[in-house]
C-alpha positions as CSV (number, residue, x, y, z in Angstrom):
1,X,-21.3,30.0,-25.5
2,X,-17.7,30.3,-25.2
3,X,-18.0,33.8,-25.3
4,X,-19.7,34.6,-22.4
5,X,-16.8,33.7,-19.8
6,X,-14.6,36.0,-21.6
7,X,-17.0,38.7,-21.6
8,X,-16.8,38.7,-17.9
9,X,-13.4,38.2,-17.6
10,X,-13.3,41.6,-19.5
11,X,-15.5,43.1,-17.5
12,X,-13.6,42.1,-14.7
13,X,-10.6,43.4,-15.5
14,X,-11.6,47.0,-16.8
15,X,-13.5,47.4,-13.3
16,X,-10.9,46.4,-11.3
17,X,-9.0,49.3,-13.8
18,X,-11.0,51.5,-13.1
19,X,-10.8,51.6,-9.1
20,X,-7.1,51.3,-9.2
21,X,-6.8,54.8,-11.4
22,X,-9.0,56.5,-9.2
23,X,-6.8,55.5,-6.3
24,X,-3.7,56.4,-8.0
25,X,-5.3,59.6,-8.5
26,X,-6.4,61.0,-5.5
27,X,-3.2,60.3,-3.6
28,X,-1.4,63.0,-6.4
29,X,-3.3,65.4,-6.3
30,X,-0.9,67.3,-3.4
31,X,2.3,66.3,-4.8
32,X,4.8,69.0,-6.0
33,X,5.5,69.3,-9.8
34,X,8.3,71.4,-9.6
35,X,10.7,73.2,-7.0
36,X,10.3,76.7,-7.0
37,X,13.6,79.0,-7.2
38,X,14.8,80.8,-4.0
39,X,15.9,84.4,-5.2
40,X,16.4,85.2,-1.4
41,X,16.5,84.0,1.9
42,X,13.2,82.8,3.5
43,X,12.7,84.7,7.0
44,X,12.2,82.0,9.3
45,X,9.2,83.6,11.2
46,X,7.2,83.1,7.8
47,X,7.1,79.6,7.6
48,X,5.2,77.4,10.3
49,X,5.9,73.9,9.2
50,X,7.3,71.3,6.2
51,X,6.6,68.5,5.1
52,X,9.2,66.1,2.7
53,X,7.9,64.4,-0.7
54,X,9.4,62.1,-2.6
55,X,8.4,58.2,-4.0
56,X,7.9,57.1,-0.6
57,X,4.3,59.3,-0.4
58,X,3.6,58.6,-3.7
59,X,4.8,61.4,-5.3
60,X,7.6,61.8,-8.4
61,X,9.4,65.1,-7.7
62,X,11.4,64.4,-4.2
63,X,10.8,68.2,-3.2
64,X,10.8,70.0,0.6
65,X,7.0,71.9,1.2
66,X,7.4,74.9,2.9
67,X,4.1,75.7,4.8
68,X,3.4,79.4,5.5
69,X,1.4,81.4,8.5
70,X,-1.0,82.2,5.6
71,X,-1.0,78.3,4.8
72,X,0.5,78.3,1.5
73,X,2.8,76.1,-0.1
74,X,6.3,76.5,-1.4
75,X,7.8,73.5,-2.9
76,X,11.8,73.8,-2.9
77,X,14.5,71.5,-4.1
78,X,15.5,69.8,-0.4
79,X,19.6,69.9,-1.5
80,X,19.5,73.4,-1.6
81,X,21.6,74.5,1.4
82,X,19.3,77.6,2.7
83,X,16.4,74.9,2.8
84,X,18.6,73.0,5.0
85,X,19.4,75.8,7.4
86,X,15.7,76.5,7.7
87,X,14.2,73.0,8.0
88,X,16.5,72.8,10.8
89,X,15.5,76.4,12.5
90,X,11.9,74.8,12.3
91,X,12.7,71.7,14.1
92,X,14.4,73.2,17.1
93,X,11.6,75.8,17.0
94,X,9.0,72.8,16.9
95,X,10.9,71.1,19.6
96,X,11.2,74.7,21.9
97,X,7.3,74.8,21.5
98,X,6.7,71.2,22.8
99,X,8.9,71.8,25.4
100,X,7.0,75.1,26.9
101,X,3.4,73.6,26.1
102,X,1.6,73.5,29.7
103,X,0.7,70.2,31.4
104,X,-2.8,69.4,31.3
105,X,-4.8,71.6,34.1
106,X,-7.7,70.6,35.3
107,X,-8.8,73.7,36.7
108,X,-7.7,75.6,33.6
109,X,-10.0,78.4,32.5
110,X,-11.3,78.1,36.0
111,X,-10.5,80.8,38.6
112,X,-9.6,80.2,42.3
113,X,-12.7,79.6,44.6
114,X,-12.2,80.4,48.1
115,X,-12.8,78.5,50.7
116,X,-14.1,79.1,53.6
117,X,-17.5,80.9,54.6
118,X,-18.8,83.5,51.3
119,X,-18.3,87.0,52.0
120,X,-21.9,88.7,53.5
121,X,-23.7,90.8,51.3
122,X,-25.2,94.2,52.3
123,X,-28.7,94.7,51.7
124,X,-29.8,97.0,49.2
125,X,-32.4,99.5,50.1
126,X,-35.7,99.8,47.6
């Protein structure tokens, strides 16, 4: 009879195993595993966003993810000095686009009704 507790103590534990791999799992599956080399400059124009990895997202590889206008992803080293330089043309560009998005219009989409009395119609002829 004393076996039975310990069965379920076992069974316990390996379920309460289980359901903390799978968690572990699915939050590294978009985590970088290496940092691709630069052989040139990165135009600007091509990238529309980063994002930065490292241990506090739950990743290993502390890494800088370029996002493209095709939305691919370019995981770089975030010392490297041309990563720099462009994480920082992003921001301001980011911060220029807030800046120039409209304020909310009510009307938007809408066109101008005049007021007033409608313009008369002629009659058509049948």
């Amino acid at each position: 009879m004393a076996l039975r507790p310990f069965l379920l103590l076992l069974l316990l534990a390996a379920a309460l195993l289980i359901t903390q791999a799978q968690g572990i799992g699915s939050s590294a599956l978009d985590c970088c595993l290496k940092h691709s080399s630069l052989k040139k400059d990165i135009p600007s124009g091509v990238m529309t966003s980063y994002r930065l990895q490292g241990p506090e997202t739950g990743c290993y590889l502390r890494a800088v993810v370029l996002i493209t206008k095709r939305n691919k992803k370019i995981c770089v080293s975030p010392n490297d000095d041309t990563v720099q330089k462009l994480m920082q043309q992003l921001d301001k560009k980011a911060k220029n686009d807030k800046d120039k998005k409209p304020k909310n219009n009510k009307n938007k989409g809408q066109t101008q009704r005049s007021r007033g009395r409608p313009k008369k119609q002629k009659r058509q002829r049948v």
